[in-house]
C-alpha positions as CSV (number, residue, x, y, z in Angstrom):
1,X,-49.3,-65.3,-9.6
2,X,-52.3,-63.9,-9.0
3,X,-53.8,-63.3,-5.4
4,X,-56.2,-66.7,-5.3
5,X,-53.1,-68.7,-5.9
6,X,-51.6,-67.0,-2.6
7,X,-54.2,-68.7,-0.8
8,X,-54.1,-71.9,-2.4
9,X,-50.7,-72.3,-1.3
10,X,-51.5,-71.1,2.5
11,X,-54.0,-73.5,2.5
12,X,-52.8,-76.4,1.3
13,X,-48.8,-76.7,0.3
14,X,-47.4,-79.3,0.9
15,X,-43.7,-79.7,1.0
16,X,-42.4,-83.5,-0.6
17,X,-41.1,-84.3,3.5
18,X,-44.1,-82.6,5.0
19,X,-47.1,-83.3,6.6
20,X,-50.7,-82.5,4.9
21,X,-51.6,-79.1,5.7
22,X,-53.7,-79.6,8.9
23,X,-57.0,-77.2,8.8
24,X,-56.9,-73.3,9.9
25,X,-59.4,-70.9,11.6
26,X,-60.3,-67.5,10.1
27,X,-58.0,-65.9,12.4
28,X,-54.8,-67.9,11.0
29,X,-55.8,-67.2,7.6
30,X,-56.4,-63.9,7.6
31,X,-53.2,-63.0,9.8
32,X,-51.1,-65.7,7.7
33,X,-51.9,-64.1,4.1
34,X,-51.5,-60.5,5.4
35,X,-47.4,-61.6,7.2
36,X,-47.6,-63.2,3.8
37,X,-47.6,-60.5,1.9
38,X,-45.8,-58.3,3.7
39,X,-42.6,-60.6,4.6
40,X,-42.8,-62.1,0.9
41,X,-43.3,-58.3,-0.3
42,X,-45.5,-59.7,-2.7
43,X,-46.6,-57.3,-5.9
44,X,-50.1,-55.2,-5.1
45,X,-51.5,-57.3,-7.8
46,X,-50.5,-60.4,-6.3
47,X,-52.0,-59.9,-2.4
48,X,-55.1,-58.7,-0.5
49,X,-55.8,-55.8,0.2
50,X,-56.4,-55.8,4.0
51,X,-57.5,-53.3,6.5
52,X,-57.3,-52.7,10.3
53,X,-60.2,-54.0,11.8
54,X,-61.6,-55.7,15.0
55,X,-58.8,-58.0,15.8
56,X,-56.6,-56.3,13.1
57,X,-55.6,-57.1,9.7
58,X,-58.9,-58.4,7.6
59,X,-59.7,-58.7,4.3
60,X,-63.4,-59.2,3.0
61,X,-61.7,-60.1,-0.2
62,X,-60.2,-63.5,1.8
63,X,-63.6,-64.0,3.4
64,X,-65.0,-64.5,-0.1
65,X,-62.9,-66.3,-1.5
66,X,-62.8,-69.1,1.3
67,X,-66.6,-69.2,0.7
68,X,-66.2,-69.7,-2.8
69,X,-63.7,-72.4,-2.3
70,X,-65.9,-74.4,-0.1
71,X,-69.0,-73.9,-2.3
72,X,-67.4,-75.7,-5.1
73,X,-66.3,-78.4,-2.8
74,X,-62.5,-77.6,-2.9
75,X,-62.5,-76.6,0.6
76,X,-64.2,-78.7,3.7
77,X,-65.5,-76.4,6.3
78,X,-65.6,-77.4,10.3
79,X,-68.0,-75.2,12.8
80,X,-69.8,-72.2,12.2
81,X,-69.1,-69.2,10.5
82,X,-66.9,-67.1,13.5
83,X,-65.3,-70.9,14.7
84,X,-65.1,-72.1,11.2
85,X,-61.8,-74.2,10.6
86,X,-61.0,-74.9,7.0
87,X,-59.0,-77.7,5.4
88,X,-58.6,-78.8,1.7
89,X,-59.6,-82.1,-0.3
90,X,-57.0,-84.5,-1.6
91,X,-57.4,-82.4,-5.3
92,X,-57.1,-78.8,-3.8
93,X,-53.8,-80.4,-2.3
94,X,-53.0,-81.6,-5.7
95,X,-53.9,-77.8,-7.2
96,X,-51.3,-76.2,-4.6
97,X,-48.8,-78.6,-5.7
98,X,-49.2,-77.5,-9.4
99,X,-49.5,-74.0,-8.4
100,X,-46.0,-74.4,-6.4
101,X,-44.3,-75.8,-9.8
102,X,-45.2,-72.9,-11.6
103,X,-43.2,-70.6,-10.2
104,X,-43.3,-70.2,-6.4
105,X,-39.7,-69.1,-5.1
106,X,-38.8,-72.0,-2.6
107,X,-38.2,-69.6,0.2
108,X,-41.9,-68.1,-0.1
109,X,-42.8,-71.8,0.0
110,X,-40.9,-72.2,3.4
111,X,-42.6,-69.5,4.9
112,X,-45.9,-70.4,4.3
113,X,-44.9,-73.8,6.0
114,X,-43.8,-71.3,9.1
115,X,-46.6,-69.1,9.3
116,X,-49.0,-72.1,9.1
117,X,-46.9,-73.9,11.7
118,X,-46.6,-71.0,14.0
119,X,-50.8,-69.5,13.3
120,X,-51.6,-73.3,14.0
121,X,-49.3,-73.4,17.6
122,X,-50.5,-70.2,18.8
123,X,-53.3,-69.5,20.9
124,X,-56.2,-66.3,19.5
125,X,-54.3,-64.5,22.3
126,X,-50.8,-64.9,21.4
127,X,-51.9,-64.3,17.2
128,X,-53.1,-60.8,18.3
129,X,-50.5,-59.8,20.6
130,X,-47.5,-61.2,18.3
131,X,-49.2,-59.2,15.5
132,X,-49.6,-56.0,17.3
133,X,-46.1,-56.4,18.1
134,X,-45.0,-56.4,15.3
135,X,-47.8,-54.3,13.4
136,X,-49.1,-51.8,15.5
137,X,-50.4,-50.1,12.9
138,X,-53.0,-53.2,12.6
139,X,-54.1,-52.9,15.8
140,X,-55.9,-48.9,15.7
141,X,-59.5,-50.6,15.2
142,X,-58.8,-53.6,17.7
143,X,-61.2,-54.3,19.8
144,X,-58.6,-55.8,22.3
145,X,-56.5,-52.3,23.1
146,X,-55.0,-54.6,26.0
147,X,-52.9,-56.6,23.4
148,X,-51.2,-53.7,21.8
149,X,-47.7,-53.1,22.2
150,X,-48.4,-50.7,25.2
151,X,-51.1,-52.4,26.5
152,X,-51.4,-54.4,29.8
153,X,-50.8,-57.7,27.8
154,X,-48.6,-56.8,25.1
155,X,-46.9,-59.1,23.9
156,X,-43.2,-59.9,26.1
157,X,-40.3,-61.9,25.0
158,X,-40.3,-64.1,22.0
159,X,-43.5,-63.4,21.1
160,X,-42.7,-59.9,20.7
161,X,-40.5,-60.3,17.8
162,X,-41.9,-63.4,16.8
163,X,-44.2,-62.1,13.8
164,X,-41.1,-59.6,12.5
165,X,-40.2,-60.0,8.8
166,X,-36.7,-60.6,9.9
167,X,-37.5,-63.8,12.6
168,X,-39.8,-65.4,9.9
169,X,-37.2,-64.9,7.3
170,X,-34.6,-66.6,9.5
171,X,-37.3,-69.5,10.5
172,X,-38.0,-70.6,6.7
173,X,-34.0,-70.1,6.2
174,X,-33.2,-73.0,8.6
175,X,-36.4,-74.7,7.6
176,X,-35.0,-75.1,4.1
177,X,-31.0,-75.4,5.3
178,X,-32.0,-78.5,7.6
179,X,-33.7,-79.7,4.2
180,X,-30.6,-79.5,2.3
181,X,-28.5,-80.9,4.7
182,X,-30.9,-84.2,4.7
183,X,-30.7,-84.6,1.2
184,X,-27.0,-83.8,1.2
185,X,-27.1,-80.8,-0.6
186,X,-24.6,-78.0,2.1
187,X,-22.3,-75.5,1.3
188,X,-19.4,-75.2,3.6
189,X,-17.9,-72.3,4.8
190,X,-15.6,-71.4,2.4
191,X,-18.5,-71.9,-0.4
192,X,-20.6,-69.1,1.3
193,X,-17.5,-67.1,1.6
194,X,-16.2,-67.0,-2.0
């Protein structure tokens, strides 16, 4: 897949029980395709190429191609440029579902739904100090020092481990157990065993 159809899918999957993707700040985006890539350990070729910068992770590569996508009317923009909320027509919808066919692993798919779900839930506080929790590395050109893991509001608790490759795995792993189990398809125990 290349790196555009990475982004088609964060911003507008939708699973056959879900809801329509609901629209996404900058912030989410950018932090959602960068846990993207590195929980999914998606190929170089496939991902963005990101960088620590003021409130960690960014990629100009993303910026570009969100404007891009709205220019040719695939994407509907809300607000201005730094508040700008983004959210995809009826046929960009349609495009992620085809894009989805071709080849995306259904547990990629199911994390996507997380990170959206989560990015979505979670105040611009939270995002940063989840992240730096679990990426410190993303925070060394922050402009918000305070949110890094030994800062005076680091993240505590959940939210510490919240962002973690192993926490999101586990999330889209019940997402798409509960999903099996409502359309009948479980393993029992002694399946998983043998």
């Amino acid at each position: 897949m290349a790196r555009i159809d990475w982004l088609t899918l964060f911003l507008a999957y939708s699973s056959p029980d879900g809801d329509p993707p609901e629209p996404l700040d900058r912030l989410a985006i950018q932090k959602g395709l960068y846990l993207l890539r590195e929980v999914a350990q998606l190929p170089t070729e496939e991902a963005y190429d990101f960088a620590p910068y003021r409130y960690g992770t960014y990629s100009v590569d993303v910026l570009d191609d969100l404007e891009t996508l709205v220019a040719t009317g695939q994407l509907g923009q809300k607000g201005i440029r730094g508040t700008a909320r983004y959210f995809p027509t009826v046929a960009f919808i349609g495009r992620a579902a085809v894009v989805a066919e071709r080849g995306a692993p259904p547990e990629t798919l199911a994390l996507i739904e997380v990170l959206r779900a989560l990015l979505r839930d979670l105040s611009f506080d939270q995002t940063l100090a989840a992240m730096y929790a679990a990426y410190p590395e993303t925070g060394e050109r922050t402009e918000r020092p305070d949110y890094l893991p030994c800062g005076t509001r680091a993240a505590t608790g959940d939210l510490a481990t919240l962002f973690t490759p192993e926490s999101l795995r586990s999330r889209a792993e019940v997402l798409l157990n509960r999903r099996a189990i409502a359309a009948g398809h479980f393993r029992t125990l002694d399946q998983l065993a043998g």
